[in-house]
N, C-alpha and C positions, 0 to 999 in steps of 0.2 A: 447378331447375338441373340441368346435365348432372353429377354428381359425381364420373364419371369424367374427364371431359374437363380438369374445373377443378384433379384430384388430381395429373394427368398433367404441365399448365402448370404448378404449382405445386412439385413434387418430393415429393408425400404418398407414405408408404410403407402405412397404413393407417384405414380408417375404420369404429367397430367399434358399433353399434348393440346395447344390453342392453335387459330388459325385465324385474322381478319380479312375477311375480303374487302373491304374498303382502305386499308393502308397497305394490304399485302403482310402484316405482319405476322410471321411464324415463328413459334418456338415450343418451346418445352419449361414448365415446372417440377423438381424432382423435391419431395419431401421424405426426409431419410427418416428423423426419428422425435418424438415432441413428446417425448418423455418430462424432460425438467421442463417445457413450455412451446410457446411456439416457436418453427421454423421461420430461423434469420440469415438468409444468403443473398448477396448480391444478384443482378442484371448482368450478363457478360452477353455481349454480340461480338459475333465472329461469322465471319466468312468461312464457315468448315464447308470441306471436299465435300460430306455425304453426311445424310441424316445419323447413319450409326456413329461417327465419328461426335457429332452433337448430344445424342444422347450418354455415350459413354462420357464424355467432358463433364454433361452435370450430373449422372451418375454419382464418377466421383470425389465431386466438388460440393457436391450435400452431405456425404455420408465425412469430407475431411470439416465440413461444419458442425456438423453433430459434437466430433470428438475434440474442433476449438471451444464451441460453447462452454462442453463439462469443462474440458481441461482450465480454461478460465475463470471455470467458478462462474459461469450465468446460470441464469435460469430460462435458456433459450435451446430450441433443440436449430438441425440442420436443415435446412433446404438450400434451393440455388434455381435461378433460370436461366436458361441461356437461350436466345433468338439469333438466329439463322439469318446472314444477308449481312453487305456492302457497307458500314459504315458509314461511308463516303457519299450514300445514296439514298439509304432507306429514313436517316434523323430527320422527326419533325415532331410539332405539337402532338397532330393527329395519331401518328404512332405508337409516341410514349402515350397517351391518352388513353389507346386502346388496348394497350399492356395493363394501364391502371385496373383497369375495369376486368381484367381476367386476372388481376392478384386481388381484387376486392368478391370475387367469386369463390374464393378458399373461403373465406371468412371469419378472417384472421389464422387458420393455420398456415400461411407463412407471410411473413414480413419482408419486402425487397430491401435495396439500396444500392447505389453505383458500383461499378465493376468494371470490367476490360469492357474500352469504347463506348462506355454511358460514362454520366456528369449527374454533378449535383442537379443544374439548370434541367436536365431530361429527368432525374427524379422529382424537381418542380412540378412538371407536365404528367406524372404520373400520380401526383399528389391530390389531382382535382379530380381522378376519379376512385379514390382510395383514401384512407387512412393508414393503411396498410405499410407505410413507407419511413425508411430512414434515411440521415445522412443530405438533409436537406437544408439549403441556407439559411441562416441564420439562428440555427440550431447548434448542431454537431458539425457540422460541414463536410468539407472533402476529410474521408479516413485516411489519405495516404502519408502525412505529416505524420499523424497517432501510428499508423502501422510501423512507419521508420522508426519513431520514437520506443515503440518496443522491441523491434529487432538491436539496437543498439544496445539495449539492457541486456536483450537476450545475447549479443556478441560479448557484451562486458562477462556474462556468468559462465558463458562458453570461457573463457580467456580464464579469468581466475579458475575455474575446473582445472583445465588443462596445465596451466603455468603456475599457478595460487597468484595471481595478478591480477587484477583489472583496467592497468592503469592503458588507454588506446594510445598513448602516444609513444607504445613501446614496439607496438606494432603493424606491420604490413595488411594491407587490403586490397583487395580481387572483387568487383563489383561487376554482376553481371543484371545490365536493362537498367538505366537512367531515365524512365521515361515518365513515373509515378513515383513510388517510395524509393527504386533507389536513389534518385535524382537529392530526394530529403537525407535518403542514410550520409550518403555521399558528404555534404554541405554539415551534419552532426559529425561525423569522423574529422573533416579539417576542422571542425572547431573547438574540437578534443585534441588538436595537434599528431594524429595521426603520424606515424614515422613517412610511408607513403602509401600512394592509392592509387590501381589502375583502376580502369573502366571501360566495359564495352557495350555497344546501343545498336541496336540495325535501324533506327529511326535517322534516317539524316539532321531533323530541327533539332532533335533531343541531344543529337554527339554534337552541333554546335554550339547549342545552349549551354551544356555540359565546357565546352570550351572557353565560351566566353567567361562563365561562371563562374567555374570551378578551374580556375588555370594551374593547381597546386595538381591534380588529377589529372593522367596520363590514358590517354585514349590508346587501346590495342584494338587488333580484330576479333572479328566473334571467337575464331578457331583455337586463337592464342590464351582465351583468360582461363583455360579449367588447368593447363601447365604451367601456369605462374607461381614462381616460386616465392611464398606470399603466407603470412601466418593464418590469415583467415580468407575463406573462399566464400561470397558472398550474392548467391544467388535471388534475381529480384525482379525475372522476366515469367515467361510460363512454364508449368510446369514438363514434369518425364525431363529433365536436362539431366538426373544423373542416373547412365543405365551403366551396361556392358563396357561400351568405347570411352566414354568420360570420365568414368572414376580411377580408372588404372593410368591416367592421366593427372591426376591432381595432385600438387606437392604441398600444399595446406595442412594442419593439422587440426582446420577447425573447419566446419561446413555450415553456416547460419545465417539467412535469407530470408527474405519473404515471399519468395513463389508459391505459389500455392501445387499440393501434389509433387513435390520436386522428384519425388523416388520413382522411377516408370517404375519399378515393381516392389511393392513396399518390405516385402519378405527378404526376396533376394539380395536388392540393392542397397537393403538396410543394415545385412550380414555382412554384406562386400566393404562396405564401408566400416563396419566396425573390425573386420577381419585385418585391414589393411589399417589399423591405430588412427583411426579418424575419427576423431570426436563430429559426431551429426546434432546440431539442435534442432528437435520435429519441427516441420513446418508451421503446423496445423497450433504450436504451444508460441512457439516465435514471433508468428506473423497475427496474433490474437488483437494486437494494440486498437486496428480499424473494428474491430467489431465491438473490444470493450467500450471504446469510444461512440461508440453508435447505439449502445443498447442502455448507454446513461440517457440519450435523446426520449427513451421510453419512459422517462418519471421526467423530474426537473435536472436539466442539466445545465451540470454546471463543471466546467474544464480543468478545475483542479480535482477534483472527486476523481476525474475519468484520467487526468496522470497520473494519481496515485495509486490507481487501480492498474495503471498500464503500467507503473514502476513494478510490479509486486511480479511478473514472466520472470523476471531475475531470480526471487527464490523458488520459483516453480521449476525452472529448468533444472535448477543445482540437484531438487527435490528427484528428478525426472533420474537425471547423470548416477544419481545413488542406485534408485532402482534398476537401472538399467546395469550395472557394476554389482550387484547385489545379488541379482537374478541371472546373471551372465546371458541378458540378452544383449539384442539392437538398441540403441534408446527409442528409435523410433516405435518399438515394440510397447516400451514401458510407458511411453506418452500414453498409448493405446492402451494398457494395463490400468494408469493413472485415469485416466477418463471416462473407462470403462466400468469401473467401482464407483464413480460418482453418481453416474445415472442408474447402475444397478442400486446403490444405497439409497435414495432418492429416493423409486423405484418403489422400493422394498419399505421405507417412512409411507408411502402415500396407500397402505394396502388397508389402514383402516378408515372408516369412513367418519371425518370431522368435520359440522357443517361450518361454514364462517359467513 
């Protein structure tokens, strides 16, 4: 890929490639835009096939942080890093240590936090050579509770939209990745009396976990949960899960998740989806809960402040649903409309010069 070309179309302000020789640690820093403030995006490691394949992942996992920050009402812009290598192989002190030290070399334009295959305990280790960091014990902690905690709100706004309801125990649920949040959404749905819930996992501990746990909750295979005939579809693993072959598959009349990037193409698949009467709640507005919650760890925090702030995705989505109905787009478009006026207004507030 051209990566100027794509940084250019997109509004990147930076893309920062590290390298340890002493832990072998490789990855990438992408910082998309720090308008309203600094870049706040998780740590994700992954075993990807090829470098381009890792750059395009934080690509556009910065630039969907960007437009959660606005959409949320922070004052934080987007970034994201992601590190290349074995999970299973490359975790230790030394590692995360020397990730600290190349997010303490932005200084302070971006901020990390846990992610796919990092922990609190590995942002510990990243903490003593940075400030830089969130989402750390005894703080803010694990975001995946907080994240579930706002996708549920954001299911409940989805549902009254669509039906003038809220109430979850009137209906069905399709849960796709138990392994982090949906494992929490899962566990909030039965405790809302749920009517029923399947669920599918490619993790073996996480589908028996899920089993022992949650025995109300009906395990299927991966292939089976996008044809589930099911009120709400409820995506919670990684993202591009709904393209060409998945959507014309879906018997749901609501799509509300926490994967991040769920749309492989956000244009197409966001039209295909509204073309076909499926109400979409944006990822990027939905799955806000772990970052609201990680960006109260930046003043004094404190856990009710950061629910009540994760409650408030419920009138933002409704807010979203309007425009999107209004303007006869995608919704996912009008999240993007939504969020895009915040940091241009912003933007446009900071043009004259006020000392403080």
């Amino acid at each position: 890929m051209n990566k100027f070309d794509y940084m250019e179309k997109h509004g990147y302000e930076q893309l920062v490639y590290f390298f340890d020789k002493t832990t072998g640690l490789k990855g990438i820093t992408c910082i998309h835009n720090t308008t309203l403030g600094p870049a706040l995006g998780g740590t994700r490691l992954w075993n990807y096939e090829c470098e381009e394949d890792a750059v395009l992942d934080c690509l556009r996992l910065a630039r969907g942080m960007s437009y959660k920050a606005a959409a949320a009402g922070l004052n934080l812009g987007g970034g994201k890093t992601v590190l290349i290598g074995d999970a299973a192989k490359v975790k230790n002190e030394a590692y995360f240590r020397a990730l600290g030290r190349y997010v303490q070399s932005l200084n302070g334009r971006y901020i990390t936090a846990e992610d796919v295959n990092t922990s609190t305990k590995d942002m510990d280790y990243v903490h003593m050579e940075t400030n830089h960091v969130v989402g750390l014990e005894g703080k803010s902690g694990n975001p995946s509770p907080m994240t579930a905690l706002g996708v549920f709100h954001g299911i409940r706004a989805s549902l009254m939209h669509v039906h003038g309801n809220d109430d979850i125990s009137k209906y069905s649920f399709a849960v796709q990745g138990t392994g982090q949040t949906g494992y929490y959404l899962v566990k909030m749905l039965i405790e809302a009396k749920a009517k029923k819930i399947y669920f599918t996992e490619i993790n073996p501990k996480h589908i028996e976990k899920m089993k022992k746990e949650c025995p109300e909750a009906e395990y299927v295979k991966p292939e089976l949960i996008y044809g589930l005939d099911v009120d709400v579809f409820s995506p919670c693993a990684l993202g591009a899960i709904l393209n060409d072959d998945t959507i014309p598959q879906i018997k749901a009349k609501i799509i509300a998740g926490s994967a991040n990037n769920a749309l492989q193409d956000e244009e197409k698949h966001g039209m295909m989806i509204k073309d076909r009467n499926i109400l979409y709640a944006p990822d990027f507005v939905i799955n806000a809960g772990g970052l609201i919650n990680v960006y109260h760890e930046l003043f004094t925090y404190v856990k009710e402040r950061a629910v009540r702030d994760i409650e408030k995705i419920y009138d933002r989505l409704l807010e979203i649903f309007s425009i999107a109905e209004t303007e006869n787009i995608s919704t996912h478009a009008a999240a993007k409309v939504f969020a895009k006026n915040r940091i241009e207004t912003i933007n446009n507030l900071h043009s004259n010069y006020i000392p403080r």
